[in-house]
C-alpha angles and dihedrals in degrees: 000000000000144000139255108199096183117012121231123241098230088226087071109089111212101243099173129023124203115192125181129177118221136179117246091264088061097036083051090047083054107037084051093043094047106020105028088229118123134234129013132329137188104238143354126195118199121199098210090182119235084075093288118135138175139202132200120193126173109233081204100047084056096057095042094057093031088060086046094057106028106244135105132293093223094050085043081046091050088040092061095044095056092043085056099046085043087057083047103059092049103278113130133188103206096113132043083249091046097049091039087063096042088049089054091040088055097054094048095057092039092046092040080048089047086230110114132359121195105001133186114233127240100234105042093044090051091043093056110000089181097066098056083212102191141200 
């Protein structure tokens, strides 16, 4: 789903959050600049030190995969902001275990947020949209 382009201590505590909402040409010019991939993401989360920290999510990248699953821009747009604080404070997704514990990570900030419950993720979904493989 998204990238992580410089890992937290967990020690740091995130003093100061900057969020900006691109469309998928900026997030691409990003995601080449700072992470040498091509093309559009979701989300990217950025660790400035001095616990200062940075996402960046695509708007259009929300309503394109929104429309694909069914759901709402604005719950694929929470969904990405948490992934990326979630990054952020030291979770990764490299690995299934990994992934298995950000996806319930995920449900428990958006379900403690009363935004989505029982999801379907992005990337699975995109990955093979015929097995509705949920959260």
């Amino acid at each position: 789903m998204a990238a992580d382009a410089k890992r937290r201590n967990p020690d740091d505590s995130l003093q100061e959050l900057s969020i900006a909402i691109v469309d998928d040409d900026a997030i691409a010019a990003i995601n080449r600049q700072f992470l040498n991939h091509a093309g559009p993401t979701d989300v990217i989360s950025f660790n400035l030190g001095d616990g200062l920290g940075e996402i960046v999510v695509s708007a259009e990248r929300a309503c394109i995969v929104a429309r694909q699953l069914s759901r709402s821009p604005d719950d694929e747009l929470a969904l990405y902001l948490v992934h990326g604080l979630l990054h952020l404070a030291g979770l990764d997704d490299h690995t299934p275990a990994q992934r298995r514990a950000m996806r319930a990570a995920e449900r428990r900030v958006l379900g403690a947020l009363g935004t989505i419950c029982g999801l379907c993720t992005s990337a699975d979904a995109i990955e093979n949209p015929k097995s509705n493989a949920c959260l």
